[in-house]
C-alpha positions as CSV (number, residue, x, y, z in Angstrom):
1,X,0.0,0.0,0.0
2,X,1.0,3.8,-0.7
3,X,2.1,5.1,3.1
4,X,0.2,8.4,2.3
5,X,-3.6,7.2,0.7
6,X,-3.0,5.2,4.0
7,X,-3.3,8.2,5.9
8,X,-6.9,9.4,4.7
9,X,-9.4,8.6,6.3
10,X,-11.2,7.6,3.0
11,X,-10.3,7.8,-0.4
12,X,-12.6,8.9,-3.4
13,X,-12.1,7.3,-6.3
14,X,-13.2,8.3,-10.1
15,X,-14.7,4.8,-11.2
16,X,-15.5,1.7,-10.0
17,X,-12.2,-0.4,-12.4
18,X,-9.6,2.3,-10.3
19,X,-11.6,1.1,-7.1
20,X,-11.3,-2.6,-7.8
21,X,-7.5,-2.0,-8.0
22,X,-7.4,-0.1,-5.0
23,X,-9.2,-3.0,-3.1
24,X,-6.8,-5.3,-4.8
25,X,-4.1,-3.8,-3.5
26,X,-5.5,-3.9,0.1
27,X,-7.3,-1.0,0.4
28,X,-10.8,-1.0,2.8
29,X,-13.8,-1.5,1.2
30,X,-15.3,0.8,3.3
31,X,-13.4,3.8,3.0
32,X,-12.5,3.7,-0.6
33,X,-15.4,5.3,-2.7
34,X,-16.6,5.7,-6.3
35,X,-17.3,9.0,-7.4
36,X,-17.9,9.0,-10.4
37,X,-16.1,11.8,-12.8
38,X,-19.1,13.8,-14.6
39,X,-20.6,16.6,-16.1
40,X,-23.2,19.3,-16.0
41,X,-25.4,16.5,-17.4
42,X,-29.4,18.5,-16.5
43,X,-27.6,21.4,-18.4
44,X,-26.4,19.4,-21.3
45,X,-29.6,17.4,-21.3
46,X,-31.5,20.7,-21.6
47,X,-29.4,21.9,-24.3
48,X,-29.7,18.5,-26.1
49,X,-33.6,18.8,-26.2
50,X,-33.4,22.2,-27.8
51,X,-30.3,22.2,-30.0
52,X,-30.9,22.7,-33.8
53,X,-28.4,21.9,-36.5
54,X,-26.3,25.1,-37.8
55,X,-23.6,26.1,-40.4
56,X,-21.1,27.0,-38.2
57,X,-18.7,24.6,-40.1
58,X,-19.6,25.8,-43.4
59,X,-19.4,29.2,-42.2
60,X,-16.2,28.7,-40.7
61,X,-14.1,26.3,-43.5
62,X,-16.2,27.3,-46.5
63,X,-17.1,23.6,-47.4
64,X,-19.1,20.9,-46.7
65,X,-16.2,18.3,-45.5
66,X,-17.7,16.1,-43.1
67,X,-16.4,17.3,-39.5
68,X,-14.1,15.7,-36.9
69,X,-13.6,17.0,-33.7
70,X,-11.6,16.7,-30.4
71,X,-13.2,18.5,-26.8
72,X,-10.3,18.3,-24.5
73,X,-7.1,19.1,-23.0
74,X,-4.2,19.1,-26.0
75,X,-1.8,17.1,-24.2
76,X,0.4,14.1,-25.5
77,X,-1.3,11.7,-24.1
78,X,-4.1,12.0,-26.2
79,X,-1.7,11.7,-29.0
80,X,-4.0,14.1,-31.4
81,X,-0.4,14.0,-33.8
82,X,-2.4,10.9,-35.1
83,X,-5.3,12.9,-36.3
84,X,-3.4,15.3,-38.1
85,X,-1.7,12.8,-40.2
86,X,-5.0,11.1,-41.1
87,X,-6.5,14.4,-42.6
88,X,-3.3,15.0,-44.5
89,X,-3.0,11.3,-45.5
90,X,-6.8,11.4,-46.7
91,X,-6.0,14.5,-48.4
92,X,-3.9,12.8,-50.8
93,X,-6.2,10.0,-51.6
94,X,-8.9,12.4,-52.3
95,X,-10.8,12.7,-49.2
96,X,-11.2,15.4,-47.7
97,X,-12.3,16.2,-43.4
98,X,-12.7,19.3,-41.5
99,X,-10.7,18.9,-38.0
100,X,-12.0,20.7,-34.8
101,X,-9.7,21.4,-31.6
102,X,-11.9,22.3,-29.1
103,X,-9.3,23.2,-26.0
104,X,-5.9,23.9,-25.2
105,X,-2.7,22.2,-23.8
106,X,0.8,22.1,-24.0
107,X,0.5,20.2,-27.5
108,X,-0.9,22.6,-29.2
109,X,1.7,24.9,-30.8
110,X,3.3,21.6,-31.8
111,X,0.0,20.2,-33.7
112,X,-0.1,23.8,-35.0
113,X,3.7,23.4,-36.6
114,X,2.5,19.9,-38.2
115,X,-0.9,21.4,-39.4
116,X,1.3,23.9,-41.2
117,X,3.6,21.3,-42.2
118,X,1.0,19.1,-44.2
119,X,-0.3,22.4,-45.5
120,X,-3.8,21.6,-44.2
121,X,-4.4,24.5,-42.5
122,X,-7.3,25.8,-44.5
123,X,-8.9,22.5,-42.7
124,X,-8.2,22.4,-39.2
125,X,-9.8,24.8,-36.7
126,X,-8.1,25.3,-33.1
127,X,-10.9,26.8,-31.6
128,X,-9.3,26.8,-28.0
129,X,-10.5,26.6,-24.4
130,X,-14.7,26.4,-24.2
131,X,-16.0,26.6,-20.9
132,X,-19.4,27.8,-22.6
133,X,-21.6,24.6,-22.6
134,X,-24.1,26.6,-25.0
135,X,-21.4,26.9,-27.6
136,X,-19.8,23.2,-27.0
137,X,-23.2,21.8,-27.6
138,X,-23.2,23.5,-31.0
139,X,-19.7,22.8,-32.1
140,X,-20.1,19.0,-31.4
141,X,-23.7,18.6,-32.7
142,X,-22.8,19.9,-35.8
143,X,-19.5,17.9,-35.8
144,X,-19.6,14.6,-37.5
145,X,-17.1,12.1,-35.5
146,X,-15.2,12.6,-32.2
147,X,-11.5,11.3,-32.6
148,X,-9.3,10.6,-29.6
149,X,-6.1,8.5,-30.7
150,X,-5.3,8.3,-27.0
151,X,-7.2,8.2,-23.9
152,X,-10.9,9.7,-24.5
153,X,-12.2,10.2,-20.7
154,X,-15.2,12.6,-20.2
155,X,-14.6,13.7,-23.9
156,X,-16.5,10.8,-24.4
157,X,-19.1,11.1,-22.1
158,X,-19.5,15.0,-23.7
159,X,-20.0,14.2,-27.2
160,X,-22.2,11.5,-27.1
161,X,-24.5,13.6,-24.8
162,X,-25.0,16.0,-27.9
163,X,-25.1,12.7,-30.7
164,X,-21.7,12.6,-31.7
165,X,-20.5,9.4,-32.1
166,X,-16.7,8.5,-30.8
167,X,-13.8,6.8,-32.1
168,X,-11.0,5.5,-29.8
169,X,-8.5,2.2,-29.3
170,X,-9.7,-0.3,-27.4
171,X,-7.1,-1.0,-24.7
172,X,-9.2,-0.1,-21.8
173,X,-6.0,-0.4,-19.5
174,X,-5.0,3.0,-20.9
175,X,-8.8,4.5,-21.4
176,X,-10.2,7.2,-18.4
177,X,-11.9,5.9,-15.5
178,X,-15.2,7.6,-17.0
């Protein structure tokens, strides 16, 4: 056991696979607890209810590419590198995507060098940080597939509340606890 989490008098844990490897690893039952990572999920269901499809891609890009997107942190271990090199790849067999960052991180003035590399920078939005749930709900409804190379956590969770489906690997070892 970790001489410090020892200390607590009880331990709050993000999901119920991190739990069962606490309690594995000798932890009480008793005081180690799921919490559950989440969302604003009454405001997002509200939103959900009354959002309406809008052009705000086509407005943006000026085509009608289908849409990925990514709602997170830009950090390596979402390795969004991968993403980058798919829309350039598909660019030169003739298929064409929009790419959406929606957030921030220490990855993203690298992503920006390899955007500009591949020269798809008429393609790929970095549309930064969004706190505003309004606006999140109308950038991923309107988006047409949620990649996350790495890890997808509670990007998952958000962009399936607003019906956009999500592509990840399948190791859930290294997924989120959500």
């Amino acid at each position: 056991k970790r001489p410090l989490l020892n200390m607590a008098e009880g331990l709050g844990i993000e999901g119920n696979h991190g739990r069962e490897l606490m309690l594995k690893d000798g932890f009480n039952p008793q005081t180690t607890l799921t919490i559950h990572n989440s969302l604003a999920y009454s405001e997002q269901l509200r939103l959900r209810n009354t959002i309406k499809p809008s052009k705000i891609y086509n407005d943006h890009f000026g085509n009608n590419y289908p849409v990925l997107i990514f709602l997170g942190r830009l950090t390596p271990v979402k390795q969004l590198d991968m993403i980058v090199t798919a829309v350039a790849h598909l660019n030169n067999k003739g298929e064409y995507f929009n790419l959406v960052f929606v957030g921030d991180g220490s990855e993203r003035e690298r992503l920006e060098k390899m955007v500009n590399s591949y020269g798809v920078d008429s393609q790929v939005w970095f549309y930064g940080a969004c706190y505003d749930e309004v606006k999140n709900a109308e950038l991923v409804y309107n988006a047409d597939l949620c990649v996350a190379p790495g890890n997808i956590g509670l990007t998952a969770m958000h962009v399936m509340m607003f019906g956009c489906p999500a592509l990840t690997h399948d190791c859930f070892k290294w997924q989120m606890p959500e």
